[in-house]
KENU-566295 format. One record per residue (C-alpha): residue number from 1; x, y, z negated. Coordinates in nm, 2 decimals, always signed. Each point is the difference from the previous one (the first is absolute). Example, Ala and Ser with C-alpha at 12.3 -4.5 7.8 and 13.67 -1.06 7.14 Angstrom:
% KENU-566295
{1; {+1.23; -0.45; -0.78}}
{2; {+0.14; +0.34; +0.07}}
This chain:
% KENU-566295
{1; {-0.94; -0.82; +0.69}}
{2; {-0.12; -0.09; +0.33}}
{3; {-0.22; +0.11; +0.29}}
{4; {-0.31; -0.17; +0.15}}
{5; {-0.33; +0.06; +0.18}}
{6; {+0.10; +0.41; -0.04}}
{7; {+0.03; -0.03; -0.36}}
{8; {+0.31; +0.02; -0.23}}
{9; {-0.04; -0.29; -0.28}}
{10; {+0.26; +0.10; -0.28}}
{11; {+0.07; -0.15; -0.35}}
{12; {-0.19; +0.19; -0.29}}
{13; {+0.34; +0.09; -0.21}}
{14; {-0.20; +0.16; -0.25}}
{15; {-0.14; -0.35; -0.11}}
{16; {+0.32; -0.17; -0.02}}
{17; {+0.13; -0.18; -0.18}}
{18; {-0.33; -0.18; -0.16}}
{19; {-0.19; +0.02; +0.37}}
{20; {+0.08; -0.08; +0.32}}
{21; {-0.24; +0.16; +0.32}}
{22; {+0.00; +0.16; +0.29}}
{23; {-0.20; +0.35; +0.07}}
{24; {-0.10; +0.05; +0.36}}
{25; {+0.08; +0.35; +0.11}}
{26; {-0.22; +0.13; +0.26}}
{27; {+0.03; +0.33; +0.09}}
{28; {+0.25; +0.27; -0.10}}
{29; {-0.18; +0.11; -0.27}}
{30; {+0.01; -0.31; -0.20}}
{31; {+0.41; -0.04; +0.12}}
{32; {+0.11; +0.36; -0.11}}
{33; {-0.24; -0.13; -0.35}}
{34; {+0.20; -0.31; -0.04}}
{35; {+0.33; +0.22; +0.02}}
{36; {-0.09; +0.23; -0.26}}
{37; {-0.14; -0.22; -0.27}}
{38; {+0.32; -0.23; +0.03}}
{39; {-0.20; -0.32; +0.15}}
{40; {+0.27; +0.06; +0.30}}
{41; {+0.31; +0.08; -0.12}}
{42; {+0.40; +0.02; +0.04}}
{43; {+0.14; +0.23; +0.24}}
{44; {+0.06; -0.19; +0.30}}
{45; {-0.33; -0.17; +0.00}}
{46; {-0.21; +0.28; -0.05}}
{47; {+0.15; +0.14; +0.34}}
{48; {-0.12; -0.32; +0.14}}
{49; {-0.32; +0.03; -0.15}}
{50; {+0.01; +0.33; +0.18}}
{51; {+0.08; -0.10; +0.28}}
{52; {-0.29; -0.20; +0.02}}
{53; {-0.24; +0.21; -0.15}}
{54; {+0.06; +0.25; +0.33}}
{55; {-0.14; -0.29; +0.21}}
{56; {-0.35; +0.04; -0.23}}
{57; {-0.03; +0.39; +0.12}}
{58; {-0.35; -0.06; +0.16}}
{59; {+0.04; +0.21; +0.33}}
{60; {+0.43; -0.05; +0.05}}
{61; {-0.08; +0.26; +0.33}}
{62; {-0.11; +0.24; -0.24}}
{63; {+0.37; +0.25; -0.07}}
{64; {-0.18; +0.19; -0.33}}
{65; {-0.12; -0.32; -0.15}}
{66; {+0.25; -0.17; +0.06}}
{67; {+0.20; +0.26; -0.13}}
{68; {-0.16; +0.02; -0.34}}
{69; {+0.03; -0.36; -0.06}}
{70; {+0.41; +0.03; +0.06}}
{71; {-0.02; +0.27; -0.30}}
{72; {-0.21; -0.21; -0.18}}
{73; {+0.23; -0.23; -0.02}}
{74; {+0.32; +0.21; -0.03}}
{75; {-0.18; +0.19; -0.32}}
{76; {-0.06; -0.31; -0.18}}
{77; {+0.32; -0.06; -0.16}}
{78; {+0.25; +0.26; +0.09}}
{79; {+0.30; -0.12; -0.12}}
{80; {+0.07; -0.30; +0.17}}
{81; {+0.10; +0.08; +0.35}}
{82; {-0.11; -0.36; +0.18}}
{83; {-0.32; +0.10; +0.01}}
{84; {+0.08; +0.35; +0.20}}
{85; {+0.27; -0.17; +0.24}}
{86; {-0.30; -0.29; +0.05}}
{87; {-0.26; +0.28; +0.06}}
{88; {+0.24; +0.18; +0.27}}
{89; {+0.09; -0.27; +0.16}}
{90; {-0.37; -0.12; +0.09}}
{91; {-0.03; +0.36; +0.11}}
{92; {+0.22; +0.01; +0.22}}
{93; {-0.11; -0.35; +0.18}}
{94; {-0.29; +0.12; +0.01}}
{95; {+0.04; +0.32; +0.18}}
{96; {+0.21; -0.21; +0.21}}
{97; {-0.25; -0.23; +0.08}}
{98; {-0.31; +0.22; -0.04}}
{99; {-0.16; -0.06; +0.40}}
{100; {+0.04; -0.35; -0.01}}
{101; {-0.36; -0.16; -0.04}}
{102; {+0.10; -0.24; -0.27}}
{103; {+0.15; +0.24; -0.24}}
{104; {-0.12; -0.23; -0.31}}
{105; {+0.13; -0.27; +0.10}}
{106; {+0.33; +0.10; +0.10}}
{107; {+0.03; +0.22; -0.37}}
{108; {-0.11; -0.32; -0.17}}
{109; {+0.28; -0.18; +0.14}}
{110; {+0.26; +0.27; -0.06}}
{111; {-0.16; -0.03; -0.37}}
{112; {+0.13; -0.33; +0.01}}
{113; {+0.34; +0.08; +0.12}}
{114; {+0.06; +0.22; -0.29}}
{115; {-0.10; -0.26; -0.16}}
{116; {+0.22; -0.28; +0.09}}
{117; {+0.28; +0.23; +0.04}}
{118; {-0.02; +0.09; -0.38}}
{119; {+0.00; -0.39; -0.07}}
{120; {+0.33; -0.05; +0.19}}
{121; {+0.17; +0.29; -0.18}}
{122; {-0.11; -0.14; -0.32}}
{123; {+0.24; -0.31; +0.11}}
{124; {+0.28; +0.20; +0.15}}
{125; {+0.01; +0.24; -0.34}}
{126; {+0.01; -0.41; -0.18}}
{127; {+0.29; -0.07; +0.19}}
{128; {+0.13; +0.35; -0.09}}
{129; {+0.00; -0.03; -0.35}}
{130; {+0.03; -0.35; -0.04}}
{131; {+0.36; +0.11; -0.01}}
{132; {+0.04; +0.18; -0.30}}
{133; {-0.21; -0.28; -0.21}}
{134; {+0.32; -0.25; -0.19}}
{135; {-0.06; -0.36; -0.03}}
{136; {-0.11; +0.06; -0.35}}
{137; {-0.24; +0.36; -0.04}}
{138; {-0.24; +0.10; -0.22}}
{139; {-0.18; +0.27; +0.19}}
{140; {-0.24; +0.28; -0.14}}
{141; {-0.23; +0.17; +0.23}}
{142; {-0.24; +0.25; -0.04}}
{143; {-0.41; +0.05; +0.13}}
{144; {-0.11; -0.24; +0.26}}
{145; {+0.20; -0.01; +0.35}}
{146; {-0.04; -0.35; +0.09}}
{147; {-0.22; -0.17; +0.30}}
{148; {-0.32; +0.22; -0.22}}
{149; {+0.16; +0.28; +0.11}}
{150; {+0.13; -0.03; +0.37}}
{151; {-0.13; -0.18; +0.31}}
{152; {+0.27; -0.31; -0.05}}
{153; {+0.21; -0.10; -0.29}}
{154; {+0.05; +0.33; -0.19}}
{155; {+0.30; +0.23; -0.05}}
{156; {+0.11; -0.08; -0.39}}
{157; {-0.15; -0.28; -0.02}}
{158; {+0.06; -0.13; +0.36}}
{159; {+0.40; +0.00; -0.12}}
{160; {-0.07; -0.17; -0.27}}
{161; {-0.19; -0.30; +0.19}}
{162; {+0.25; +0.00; +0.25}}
{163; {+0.27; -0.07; -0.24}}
{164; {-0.21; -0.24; -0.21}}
{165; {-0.07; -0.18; +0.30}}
{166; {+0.33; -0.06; +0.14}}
{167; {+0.13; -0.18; -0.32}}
{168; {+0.11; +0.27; -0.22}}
{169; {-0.08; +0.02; -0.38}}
{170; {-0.22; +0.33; -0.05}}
{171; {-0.20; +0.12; -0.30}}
{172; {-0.21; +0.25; +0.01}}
{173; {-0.09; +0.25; -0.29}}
{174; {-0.35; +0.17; +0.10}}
{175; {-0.07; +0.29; -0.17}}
{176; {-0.41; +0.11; -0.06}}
{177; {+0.04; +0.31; +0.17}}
{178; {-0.26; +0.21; -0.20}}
{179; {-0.24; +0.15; +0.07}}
{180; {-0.14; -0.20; +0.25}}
{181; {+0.17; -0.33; -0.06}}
{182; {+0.08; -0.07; +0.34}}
{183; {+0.34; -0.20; -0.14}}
{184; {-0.23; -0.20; -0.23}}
{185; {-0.29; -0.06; +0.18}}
{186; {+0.16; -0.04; +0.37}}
{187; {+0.39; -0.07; +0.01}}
{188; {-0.05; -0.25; -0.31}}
{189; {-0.32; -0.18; +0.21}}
{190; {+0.20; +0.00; +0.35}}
{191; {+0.32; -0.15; -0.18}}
{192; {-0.21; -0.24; -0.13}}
{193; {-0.15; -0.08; +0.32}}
{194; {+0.37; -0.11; +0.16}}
{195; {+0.12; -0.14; -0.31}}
{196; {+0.27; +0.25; -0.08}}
{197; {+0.15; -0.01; -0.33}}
{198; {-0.14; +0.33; -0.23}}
{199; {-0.07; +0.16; -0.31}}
{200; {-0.23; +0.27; -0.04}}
{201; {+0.12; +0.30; -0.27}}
{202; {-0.11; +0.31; -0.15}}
{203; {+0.09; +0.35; +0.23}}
{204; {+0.21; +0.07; -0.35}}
{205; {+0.19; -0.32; +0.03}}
{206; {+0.26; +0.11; +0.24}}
{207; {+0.23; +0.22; -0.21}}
{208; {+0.00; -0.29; -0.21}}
{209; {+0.07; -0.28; +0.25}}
{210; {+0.25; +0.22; +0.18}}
{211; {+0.21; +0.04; -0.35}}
{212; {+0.05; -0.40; -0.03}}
{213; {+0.13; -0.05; +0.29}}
{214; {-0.36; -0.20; +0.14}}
{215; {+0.01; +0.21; +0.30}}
{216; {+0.17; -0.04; +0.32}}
{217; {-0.12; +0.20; +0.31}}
{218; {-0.34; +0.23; +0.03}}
{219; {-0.17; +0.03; +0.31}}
{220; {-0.31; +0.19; +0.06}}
{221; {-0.18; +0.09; +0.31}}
{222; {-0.08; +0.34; +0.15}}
{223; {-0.30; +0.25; +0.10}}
{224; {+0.19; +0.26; +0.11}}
{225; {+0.40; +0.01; +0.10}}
{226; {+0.17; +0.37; +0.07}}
{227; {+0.23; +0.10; +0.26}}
{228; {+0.31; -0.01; -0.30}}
{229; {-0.14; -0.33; -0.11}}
{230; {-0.17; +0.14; -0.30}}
{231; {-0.37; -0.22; -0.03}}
{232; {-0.34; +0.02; -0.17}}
{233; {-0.11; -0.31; -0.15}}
{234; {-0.27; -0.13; -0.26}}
{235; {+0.06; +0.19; -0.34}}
{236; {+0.21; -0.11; -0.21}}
{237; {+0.30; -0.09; +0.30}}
{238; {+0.20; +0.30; -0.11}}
{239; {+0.05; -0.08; -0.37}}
{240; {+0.09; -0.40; +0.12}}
{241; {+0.27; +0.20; +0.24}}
{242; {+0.11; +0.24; -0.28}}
{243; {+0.04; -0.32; -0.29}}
{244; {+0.18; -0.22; +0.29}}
{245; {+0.24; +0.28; +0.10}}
{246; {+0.08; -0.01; -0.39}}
{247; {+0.04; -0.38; -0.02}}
{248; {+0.18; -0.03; +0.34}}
{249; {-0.28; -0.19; +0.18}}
{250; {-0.03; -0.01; +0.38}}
{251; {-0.27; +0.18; +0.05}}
{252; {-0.16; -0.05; +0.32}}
{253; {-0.34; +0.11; +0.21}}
{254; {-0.15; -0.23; +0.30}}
{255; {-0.16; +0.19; +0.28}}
{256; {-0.09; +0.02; +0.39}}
{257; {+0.09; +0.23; +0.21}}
{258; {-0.34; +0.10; +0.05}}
{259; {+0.00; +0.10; -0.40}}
{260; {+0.30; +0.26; +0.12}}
{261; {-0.09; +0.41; +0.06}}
{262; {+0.29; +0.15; +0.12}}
{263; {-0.24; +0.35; +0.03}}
{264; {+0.06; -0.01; -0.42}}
{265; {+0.33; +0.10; -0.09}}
{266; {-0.02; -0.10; -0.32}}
{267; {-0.21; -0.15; -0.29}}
{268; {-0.11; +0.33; -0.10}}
{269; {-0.18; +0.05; +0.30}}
{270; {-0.19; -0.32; +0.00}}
{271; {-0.38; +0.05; -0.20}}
{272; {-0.10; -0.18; -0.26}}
{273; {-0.36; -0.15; -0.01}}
{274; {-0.19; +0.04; -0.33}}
{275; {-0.22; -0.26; -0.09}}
{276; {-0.37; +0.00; -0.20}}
{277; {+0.05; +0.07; -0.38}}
{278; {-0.19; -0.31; -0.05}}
{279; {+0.30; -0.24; +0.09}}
{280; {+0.18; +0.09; -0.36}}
{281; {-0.31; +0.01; -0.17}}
{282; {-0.06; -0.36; +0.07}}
{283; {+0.19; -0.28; +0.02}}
{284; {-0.24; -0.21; +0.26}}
{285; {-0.35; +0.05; -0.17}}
{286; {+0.16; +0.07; -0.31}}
{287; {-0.09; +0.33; -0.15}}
{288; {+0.44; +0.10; -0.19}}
{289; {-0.09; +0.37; -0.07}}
{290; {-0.26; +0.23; -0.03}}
{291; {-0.24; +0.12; +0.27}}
{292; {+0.14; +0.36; -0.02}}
{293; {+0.38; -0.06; -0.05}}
{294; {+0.17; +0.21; +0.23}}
{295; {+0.19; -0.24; +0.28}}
{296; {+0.25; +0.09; +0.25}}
{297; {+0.05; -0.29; +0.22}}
{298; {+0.25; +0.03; +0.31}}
{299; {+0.02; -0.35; +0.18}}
{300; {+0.37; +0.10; +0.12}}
{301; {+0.31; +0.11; -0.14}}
{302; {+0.31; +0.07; +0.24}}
{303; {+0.35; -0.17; -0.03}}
{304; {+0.26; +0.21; +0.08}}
{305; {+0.25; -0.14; +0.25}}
{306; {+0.31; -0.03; -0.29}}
{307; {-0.14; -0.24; -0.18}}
{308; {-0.08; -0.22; +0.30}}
{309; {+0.27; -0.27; +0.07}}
{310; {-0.16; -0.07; +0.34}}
{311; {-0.30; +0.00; +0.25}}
{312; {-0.13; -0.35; +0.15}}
{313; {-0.11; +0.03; +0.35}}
{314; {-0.09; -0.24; +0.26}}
{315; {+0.31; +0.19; +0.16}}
{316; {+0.23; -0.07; -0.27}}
{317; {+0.10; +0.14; -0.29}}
{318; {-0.02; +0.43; -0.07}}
{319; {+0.26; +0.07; -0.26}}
{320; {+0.00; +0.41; -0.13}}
């Protein structure tokens, strides 16, 4: 993602992994679009997209237009809190900032410092984690929380790179994460990419892999983290939490602090999106089931702080 000549250029995600173009976003309808449908995705970087969007508001002077496009963005995708925190925080700059005669330019470049400082958490919640990753670790993660996801590295997947990268053997077991394949389609093409050792497996593989032993630390990122640590992620994190908790597997999330609401006390508190029918219906353009099957699809489940062995944070490490 990236910013130039007032539009925000971003990678079409929903084409990956057999296509690889860029969308030019240029107005706050097309951004808030691009969140909902997925092409923008991953909790931190849809804040940034956010952020940027706000800079598209055609009149930024205007307090009720601009006000609509902040809950715009904020009703998009509820559950992950980035995108809230990035919408306040270009509030409050610009109310701060709202006589000065070049109000665009200056919330463009704040845009940009959200950016940036996103990327250099992404390193410092590496360095973080690179810590609990042996010489020897065959890792399982979960949905996509790599450099797709954030404005740097990634969370997850930004561990895992760290470790790879300074000499260690790593790994990784990618799970498809159904229904919307982000695992397959995403973590499998950005491992790929940086030549990190992988395998791709089934969502029902993990019991199995857990039971021979094949497993040796799970970490997954985070949309949402509650004041007592308990955390929404994709669906599907809780039941990898529950079957490592069985097995004795570190079981670990990866998330900035700007993924942290300390106004939710706990994981019931936190709302869970529910996604289009359509996404279990079809796997891609794949018709599975029929037209009328009755579909409930939340794209979040909540882990509860118990299970969690610790937090990574570009502050260190959050144990329960």
């Amino acid at each position: 993602m990236r910013w130039a000549d007032d539009t925000l250029i971003a990678l079409n995600q929903r084409a990956l992994p057999l296509k690889e173009e860029y969308l030019s976003l240029k107005s706050v309808d097309e951004v808030v679009e691009a969140i909902g449908v997925l092409t923008v995705r991953g909790a931190p970087l849809i804040g940034i997209a956010a952020a940027y969007g706000l800079c598209l508001t055609t009149n930024l002077g205007d307090d009720a237009l601009f006000a609509d496009s902040c809950r715009r963005f904020i009703d998009i995708r509820p559950t992950a809190v980035n995108l809230r925190w990035a919408v306040e925080r270009m509030a409050g700059f610009r109310t701060r900032n709202l006589r000065c005669d070049n109000l665009r330019e200056l919330m463009i470049e704040e845009a940009r410092r959200t950016h940036a400082e996103d990327a250099e958490m992404c390193v410092r919640i590496g360095e973080s984690g690179n810590s609990i990753v042996p010489e020897h670790c065959r890792i399982l993660t979960h949905c996509n929380a790599g450099a797709l996801a954030t404005g740097g590295i990634g969370t997850a997947l930004g561990i895992i790179y760290t470790a790879h990268f300074s000499g260690k053997r790593v790994e990784v077991w990618v799970d498809e994460t159904r229904p919307v394949l982000q695992g397959a389609r995403l973590t499998a093409w950005e491992l790929s990419k940086a030549g990190v050792p992988y395998k791709l497996i089934s969502d029902s593989m993990v019991g199995h892999l857990m039971a021979q032993g094949r497993i040796d630390l799970v970490i997954t990122g985070a949309d949402r983290v509650a004041a007592n640590l308990d955390y929404a992620n994709k669906i599907g994190t809780y039941s990898l939490a529950v079957l490592a908790k069985y097995h004795g597997i570190p079981f670990y999330a990866a998330a900035p602090s700007s993924t942290f609401d300390p106004a939710c006390p706990n994981g019931k508190s936190i709302v869970i999106e529910q996604r289009p029918e359509n996404e279990i219906r079809y796997v891609g353009q794949s018709q599975v089931a029929p037209s009328d099957a009755p579909v409930y699809n939340p794209a979040f489940d909540v882990t509860p702080h118990e299970l969690v062995t610790g937090i990574i944070t570009e502050k260190g490490i959050l144990r329960p």
